[in-house]
C-alpha positions as CSV (number, residue, x, y, z in Angstrom):
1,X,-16.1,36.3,-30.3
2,X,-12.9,35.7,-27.8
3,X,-14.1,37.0,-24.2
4,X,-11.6,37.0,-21.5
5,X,-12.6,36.4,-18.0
6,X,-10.8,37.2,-14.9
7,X,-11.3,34.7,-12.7
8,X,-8.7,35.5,-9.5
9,X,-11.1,36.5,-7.3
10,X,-12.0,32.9,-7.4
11,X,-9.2,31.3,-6.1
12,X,-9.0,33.1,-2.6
13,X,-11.7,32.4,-0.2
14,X,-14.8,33.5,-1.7
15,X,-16.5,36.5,-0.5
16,X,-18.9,38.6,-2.4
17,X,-16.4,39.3,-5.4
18,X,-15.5,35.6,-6.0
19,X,-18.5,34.0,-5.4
20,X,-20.3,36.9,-8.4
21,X,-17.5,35.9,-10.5
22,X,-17.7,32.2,-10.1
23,X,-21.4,32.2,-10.6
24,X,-21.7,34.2,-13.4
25,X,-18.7,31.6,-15.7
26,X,-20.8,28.8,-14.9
27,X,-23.9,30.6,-16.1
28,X,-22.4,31.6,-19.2
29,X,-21.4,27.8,-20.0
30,X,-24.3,26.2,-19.5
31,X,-26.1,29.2,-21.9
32,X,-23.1,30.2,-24.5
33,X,-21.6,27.2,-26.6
34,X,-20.6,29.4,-29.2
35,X,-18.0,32.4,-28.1
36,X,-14.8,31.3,-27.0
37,X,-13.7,31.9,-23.4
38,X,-10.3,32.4,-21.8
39,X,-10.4,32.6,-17.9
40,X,-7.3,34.7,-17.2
41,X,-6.2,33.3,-13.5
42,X,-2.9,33.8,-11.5
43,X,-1.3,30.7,-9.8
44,X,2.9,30.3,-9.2
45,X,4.5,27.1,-10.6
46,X,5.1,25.9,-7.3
47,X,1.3,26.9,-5.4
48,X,-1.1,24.8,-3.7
49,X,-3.7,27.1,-5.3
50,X,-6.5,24.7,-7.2
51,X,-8.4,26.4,-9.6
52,X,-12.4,27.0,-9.0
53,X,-14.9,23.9,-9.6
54,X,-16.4,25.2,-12.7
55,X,-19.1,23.7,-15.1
56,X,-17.3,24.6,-18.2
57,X,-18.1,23.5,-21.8
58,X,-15.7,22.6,-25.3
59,X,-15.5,26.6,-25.7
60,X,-14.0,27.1,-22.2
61,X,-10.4,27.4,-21.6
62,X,-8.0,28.2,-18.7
63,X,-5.4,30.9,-19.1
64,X,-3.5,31.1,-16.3
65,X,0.1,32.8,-15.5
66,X,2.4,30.9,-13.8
67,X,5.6,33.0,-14.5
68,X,4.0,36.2,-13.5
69,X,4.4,37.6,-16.9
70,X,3.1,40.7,-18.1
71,X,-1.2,40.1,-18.3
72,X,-1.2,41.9,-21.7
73,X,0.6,39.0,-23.4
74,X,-1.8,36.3,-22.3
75,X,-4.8,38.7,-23.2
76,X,-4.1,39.7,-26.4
77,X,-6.3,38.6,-29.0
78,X,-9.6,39.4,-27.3
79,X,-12.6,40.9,-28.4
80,X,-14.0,41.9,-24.6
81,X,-12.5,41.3,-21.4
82,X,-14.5,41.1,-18.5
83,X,-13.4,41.7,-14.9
84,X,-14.7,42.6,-11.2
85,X,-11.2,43.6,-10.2
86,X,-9.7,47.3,-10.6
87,X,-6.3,46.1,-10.8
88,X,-5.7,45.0,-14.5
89,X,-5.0,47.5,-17.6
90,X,-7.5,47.3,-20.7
91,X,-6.1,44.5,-22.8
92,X,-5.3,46.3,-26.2
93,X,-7.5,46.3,-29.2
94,X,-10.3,44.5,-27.0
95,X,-13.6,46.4,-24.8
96,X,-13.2,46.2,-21.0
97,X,-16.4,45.7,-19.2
98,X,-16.0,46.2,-15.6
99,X,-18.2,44.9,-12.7
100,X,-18.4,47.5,-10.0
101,X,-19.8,45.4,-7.0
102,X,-19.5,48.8,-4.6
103,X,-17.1,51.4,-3.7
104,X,-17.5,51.0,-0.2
105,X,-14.2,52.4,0.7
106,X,-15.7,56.0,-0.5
107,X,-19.0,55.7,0.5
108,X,-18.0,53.9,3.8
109,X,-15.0,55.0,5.0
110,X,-15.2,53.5,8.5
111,X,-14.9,50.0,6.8
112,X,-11.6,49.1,8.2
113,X,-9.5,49.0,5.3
114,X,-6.3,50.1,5.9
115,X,-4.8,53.7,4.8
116,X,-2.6,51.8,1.9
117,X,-5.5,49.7,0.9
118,X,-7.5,52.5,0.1
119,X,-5.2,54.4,-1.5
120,X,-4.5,51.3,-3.9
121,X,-7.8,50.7,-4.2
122,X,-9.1,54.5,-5.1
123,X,-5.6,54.8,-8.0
124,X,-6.6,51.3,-9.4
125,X,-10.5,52.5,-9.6
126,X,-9.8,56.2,-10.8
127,X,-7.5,54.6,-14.0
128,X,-9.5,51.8,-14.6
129,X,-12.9,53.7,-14.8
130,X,-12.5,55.8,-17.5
131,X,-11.0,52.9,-19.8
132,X,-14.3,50.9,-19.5
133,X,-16.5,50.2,-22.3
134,X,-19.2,49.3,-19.5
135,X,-19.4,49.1,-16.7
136,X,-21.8,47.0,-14.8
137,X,-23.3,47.5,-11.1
138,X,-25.2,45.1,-9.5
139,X,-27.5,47.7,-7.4
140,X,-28.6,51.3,-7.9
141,X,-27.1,52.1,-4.5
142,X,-23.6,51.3,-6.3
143,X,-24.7,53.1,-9.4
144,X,-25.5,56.4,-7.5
145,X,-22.2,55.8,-5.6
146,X,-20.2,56.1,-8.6
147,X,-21.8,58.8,-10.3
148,X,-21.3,60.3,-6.9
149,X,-17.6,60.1,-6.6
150,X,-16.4,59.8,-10.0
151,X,-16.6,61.6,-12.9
152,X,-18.3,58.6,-15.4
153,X,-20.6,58.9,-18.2
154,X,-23.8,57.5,-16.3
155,X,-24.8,56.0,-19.9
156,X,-22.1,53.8,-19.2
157,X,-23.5,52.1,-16.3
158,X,-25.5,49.1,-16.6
159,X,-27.6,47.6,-14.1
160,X,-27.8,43.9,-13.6
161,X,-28.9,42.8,-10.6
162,X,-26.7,39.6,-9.2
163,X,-28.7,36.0,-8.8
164,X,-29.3,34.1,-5.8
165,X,-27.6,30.1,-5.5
166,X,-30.3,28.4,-6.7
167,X,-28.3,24.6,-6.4
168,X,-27.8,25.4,-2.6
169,X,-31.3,24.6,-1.8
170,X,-31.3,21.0,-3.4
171,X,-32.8,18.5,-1.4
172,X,-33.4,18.8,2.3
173,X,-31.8,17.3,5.7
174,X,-33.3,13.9,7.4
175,X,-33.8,14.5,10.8
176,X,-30.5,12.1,11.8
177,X,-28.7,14.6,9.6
178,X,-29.9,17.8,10.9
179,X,-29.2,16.4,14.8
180,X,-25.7,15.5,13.8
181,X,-24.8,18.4,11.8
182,X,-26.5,20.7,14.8
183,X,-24.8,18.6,17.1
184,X,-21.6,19.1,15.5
185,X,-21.8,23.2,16.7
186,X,-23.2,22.3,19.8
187,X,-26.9,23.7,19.0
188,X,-28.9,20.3,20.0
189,X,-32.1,21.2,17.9
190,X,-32.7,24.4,19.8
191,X,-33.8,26.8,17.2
192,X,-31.1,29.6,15.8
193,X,-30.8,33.1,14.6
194,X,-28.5,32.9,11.6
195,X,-25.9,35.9,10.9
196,X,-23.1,35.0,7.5
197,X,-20.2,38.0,7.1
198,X,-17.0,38.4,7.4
199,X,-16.6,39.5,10.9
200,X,-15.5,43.4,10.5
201,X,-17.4,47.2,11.7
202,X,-19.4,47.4,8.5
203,X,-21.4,43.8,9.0
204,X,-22.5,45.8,12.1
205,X,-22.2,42.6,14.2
206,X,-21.6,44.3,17.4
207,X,-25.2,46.1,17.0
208,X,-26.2,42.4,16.6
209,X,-25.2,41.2,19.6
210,X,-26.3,43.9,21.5
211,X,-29.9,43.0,19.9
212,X,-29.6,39.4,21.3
213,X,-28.5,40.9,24.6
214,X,-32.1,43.1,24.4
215,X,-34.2,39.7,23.5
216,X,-32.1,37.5,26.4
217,X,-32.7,40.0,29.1
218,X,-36.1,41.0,28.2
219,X,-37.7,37.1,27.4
220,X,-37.2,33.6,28.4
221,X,-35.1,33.3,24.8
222,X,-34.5,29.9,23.5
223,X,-32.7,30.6,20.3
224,X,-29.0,30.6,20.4
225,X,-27.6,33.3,17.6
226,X,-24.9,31.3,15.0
227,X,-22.2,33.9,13.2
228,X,-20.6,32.2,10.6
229,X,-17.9,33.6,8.5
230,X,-13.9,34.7,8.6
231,X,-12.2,37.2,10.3
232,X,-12.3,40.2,8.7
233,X,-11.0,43.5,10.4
234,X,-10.8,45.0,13.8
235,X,-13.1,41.7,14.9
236,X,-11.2,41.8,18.2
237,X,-14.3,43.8,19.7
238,X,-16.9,41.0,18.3
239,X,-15.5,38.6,20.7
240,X,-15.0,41.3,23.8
241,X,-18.5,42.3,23.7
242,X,-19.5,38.3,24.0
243,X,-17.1,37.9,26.8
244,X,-18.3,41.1,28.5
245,X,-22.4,39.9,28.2
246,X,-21.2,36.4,29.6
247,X,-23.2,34.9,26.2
248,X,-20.0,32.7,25.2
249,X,-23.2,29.6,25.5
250,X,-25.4,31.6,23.5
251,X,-23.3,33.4,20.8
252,X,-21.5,30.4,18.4
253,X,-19.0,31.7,15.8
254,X,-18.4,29.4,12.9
255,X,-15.4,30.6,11.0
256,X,-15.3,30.5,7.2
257,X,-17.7,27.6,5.6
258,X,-17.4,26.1,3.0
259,X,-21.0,26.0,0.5
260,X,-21.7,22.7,1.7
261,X,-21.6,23.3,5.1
262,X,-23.2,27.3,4.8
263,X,-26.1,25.7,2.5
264,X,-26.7,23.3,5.9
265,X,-27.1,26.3,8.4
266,X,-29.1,27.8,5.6
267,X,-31.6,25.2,5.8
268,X,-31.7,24.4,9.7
269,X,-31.7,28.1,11.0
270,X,-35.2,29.6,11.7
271,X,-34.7,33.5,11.7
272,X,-31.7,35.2,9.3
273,X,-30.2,38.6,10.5
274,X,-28.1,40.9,8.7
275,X,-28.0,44.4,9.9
276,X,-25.3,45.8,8.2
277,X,-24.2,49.1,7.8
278,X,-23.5,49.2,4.2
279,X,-23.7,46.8,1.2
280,X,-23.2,47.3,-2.2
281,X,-25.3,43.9,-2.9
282,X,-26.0,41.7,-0.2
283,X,-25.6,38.5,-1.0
284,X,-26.3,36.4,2.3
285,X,-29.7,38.4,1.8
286,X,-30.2,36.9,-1.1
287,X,-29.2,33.3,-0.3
288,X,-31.3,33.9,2.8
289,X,-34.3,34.8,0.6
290,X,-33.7,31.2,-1.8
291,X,-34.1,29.4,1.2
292,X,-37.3,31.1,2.3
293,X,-35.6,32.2,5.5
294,X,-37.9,35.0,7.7
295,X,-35.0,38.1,7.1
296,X,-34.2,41.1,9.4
297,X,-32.0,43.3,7.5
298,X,-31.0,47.1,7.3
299,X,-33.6,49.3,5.8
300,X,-30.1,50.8,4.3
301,X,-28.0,51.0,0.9
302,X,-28.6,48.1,-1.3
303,X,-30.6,45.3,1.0
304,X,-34.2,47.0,0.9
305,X,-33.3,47.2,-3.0
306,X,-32.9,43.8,-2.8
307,X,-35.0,42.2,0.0
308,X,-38.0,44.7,-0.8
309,X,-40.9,43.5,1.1
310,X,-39.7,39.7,2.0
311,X,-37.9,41.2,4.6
312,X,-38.4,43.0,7.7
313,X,-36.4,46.0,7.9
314,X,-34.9,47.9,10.4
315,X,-32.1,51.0,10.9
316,X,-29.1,49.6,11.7
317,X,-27.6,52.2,14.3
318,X,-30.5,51.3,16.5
319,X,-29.9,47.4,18.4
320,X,-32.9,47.9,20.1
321,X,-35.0,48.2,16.3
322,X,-33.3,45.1,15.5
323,X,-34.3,43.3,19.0
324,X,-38.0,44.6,18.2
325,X,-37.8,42.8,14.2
326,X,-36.4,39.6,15.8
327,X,-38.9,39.5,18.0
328,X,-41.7,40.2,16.0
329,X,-40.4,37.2,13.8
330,X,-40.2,34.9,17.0
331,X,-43.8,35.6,17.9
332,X,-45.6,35.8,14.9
333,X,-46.2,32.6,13.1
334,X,-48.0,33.7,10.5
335,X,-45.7,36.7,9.8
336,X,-42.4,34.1,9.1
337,X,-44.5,32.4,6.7
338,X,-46.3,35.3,4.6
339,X,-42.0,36.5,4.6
340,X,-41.6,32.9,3.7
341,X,-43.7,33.1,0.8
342,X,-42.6,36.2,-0.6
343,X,-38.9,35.3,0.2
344,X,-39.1,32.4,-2.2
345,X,-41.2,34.3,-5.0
346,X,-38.4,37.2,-4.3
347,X,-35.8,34.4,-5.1
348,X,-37.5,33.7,-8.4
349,X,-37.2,36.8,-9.9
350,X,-33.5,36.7,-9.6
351,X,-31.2,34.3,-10.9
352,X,-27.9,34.1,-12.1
353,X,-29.1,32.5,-15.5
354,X,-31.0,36.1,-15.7
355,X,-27.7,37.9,-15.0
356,X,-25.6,35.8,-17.1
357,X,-27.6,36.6,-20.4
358,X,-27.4,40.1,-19.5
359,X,-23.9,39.8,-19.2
360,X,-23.8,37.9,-22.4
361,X,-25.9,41.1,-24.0
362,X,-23.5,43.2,-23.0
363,X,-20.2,41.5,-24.9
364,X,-22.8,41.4,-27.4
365,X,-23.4,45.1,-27.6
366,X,-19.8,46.4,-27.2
367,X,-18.4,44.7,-30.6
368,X,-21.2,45.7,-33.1
């Protein structure tokens, strides 16, 4: 069997969509050494782009447009092509099967995209639907959201929940390491609330920081809150409301990280928060959750689907619900580590292995 792969996503700064795609090509070559694989990227003749570090095997092989020719050519001759991106036509003669990671544009209109964006995104979606042999979501929150919106065949639809980062957890930090990494951001080895989003109005980040405000006025707080992640949309307000509660000290933004650097604050921060508005998935929950991080997260869309009862969870709208979770974590010892515990079994029962050879069912499935 020829399977297609598009891979673009991969080759921007990974977000959700690029870090999915990226994890599910290594998956399938370390399982699948008999298909053959053509990972369809996009990269000028004259770009600093680098393709993704990729564990690839014999069967594996880059396609990748340099002279921005038509996609159909360099896809022809495939028996499934699989994408997360609403932007390409169904190759000819081969079955399309189409992630769906959320359509938070529709259910989630005060996400900040832009009026063009969403209009590009909605025409790309509403063609590319209906061409799809499957279509795969990675929550039911996304599932319902389709079926809500658009006029799909529900049979269609196949569930596969995404995996959780499994070679991020590795080995651990020596104590000279963890003071000069901590150092680095100046935390000393004060202990830290971790937040990782792009910074935008849906990551509810705002509600956030007026949580930490709550704990800081109402207790001698120690912990110092760490946002790490890019600058999204309409983040000018995110670094207002930190000026405005004088908490520049207290509140450190990051920027993007890298993994290797992310995988550190995963493993030196003591409490993980992430009450956002709206996710279709949530994957800093689930990295969270591999690393047996105590979770406060939104009781909302997809991350109690996710989190389930490793996490305490809270509504979103309210900062003072958050505060109270936080809290709750910062006095209860015994409470972080029964989350502990059932954050790491959590972790177990998702993997990306898992969702690779579901994947890998589904090309299956679609060319007998």
């Amino acid at each position: 069997m020829n399977i297609g792969i598009d891979i673009r996503s991969t080759l921007k700064k990974k977000t959700g969509v690029g870090y999915y795609t990226l994890n599910i090509v290594n998956n399938l070559a370390k399982i699948d050494k008999q298909n053959n694989y053509f990972l369809y990227s996009k990269i000028r003749v004259f770009s600093n782009k680098k393709l993704p570090v990729l564990t690839l095997g014999r069967n594996f092989r880059h396609s990748i447009n340099r002279f921005n020719i038509n996609p159909q050519f360099l896809l022809r001759n495939l028996d499934v092509f699989f994408t997360p991106s609403f932007d390409l036509q169904k190759p000819k003669k081969s079955r399309l099967i189409l992630t769906v990671l959320d359509v938070i544009h529709k259910s989630y209109p005060e996400s900040g995209y832009l009026p063009g964006t969403i209009e590009c995104l909605e025409n790309n979606l509403k063609r590319i639907l209906p061409s799809a042999d499957v279509i795969i979501v990675p929550s039911l929150i996304t599932k319902n959201d389709i079926l809500r919106y658009y006029e799909v065949d529900k049979d269609k639809i196949c569930l596969i929940y995404p995996g959780i980062n499994g070679h991020l957890r590795n080995e651990g930090l020596s104590i000279t390491q963890k003071e000069d990494f901590l150092k680095k951001y100046n935390l000393s080895l004060k202990p830290f609330i971790l937040f990782v989003g792009t910074l935008g109005p849906r990551k509810n980040i705002e509600g956030l920081i007026n949580a930490y405000k709550i704990l800081k006025e109402r207790s001698n707080l120690e912990y110092k809150l760490v946002i790490a992640g890019m600058k999204g949309w309409s983040y000018d307000t995110i670094f207002s409301l930190v000026e405005k509660y004088g908490l520049n000290e207290d509140v450190i933004f990051t920027g993007y990280l890298e993994e290797d650097e992310l995988k550190k604050f995963y493993k030196t921060a003591d409490i993980f928060a992430y009450p956002s508005f709206y996710e279709g998935i949530g994957l800093p929950v689930l990295e969270a959750l591999s690393f047996g991080l105590p979770v406060v997260t939104s009781k909302s869309s997809s991350m109690s689907e996710i989190a389930q009862d490793a996490a305490i969870l809270v509504d979103p709208y309210k900062p003072e619900e958050i505060a109270q979770g936080i809290l709750r974590l910062i006095n209860d010892a015994k409470l972080r580590q029964d989350l502990k515990e059932k954050a790491l079994k959590r972790a177990k029962e998702l993997s990306w292995e898992a969702a690779a050879r579901k994947i890998l069912e589904v090309f299956d499935s679609c060319i007998k």
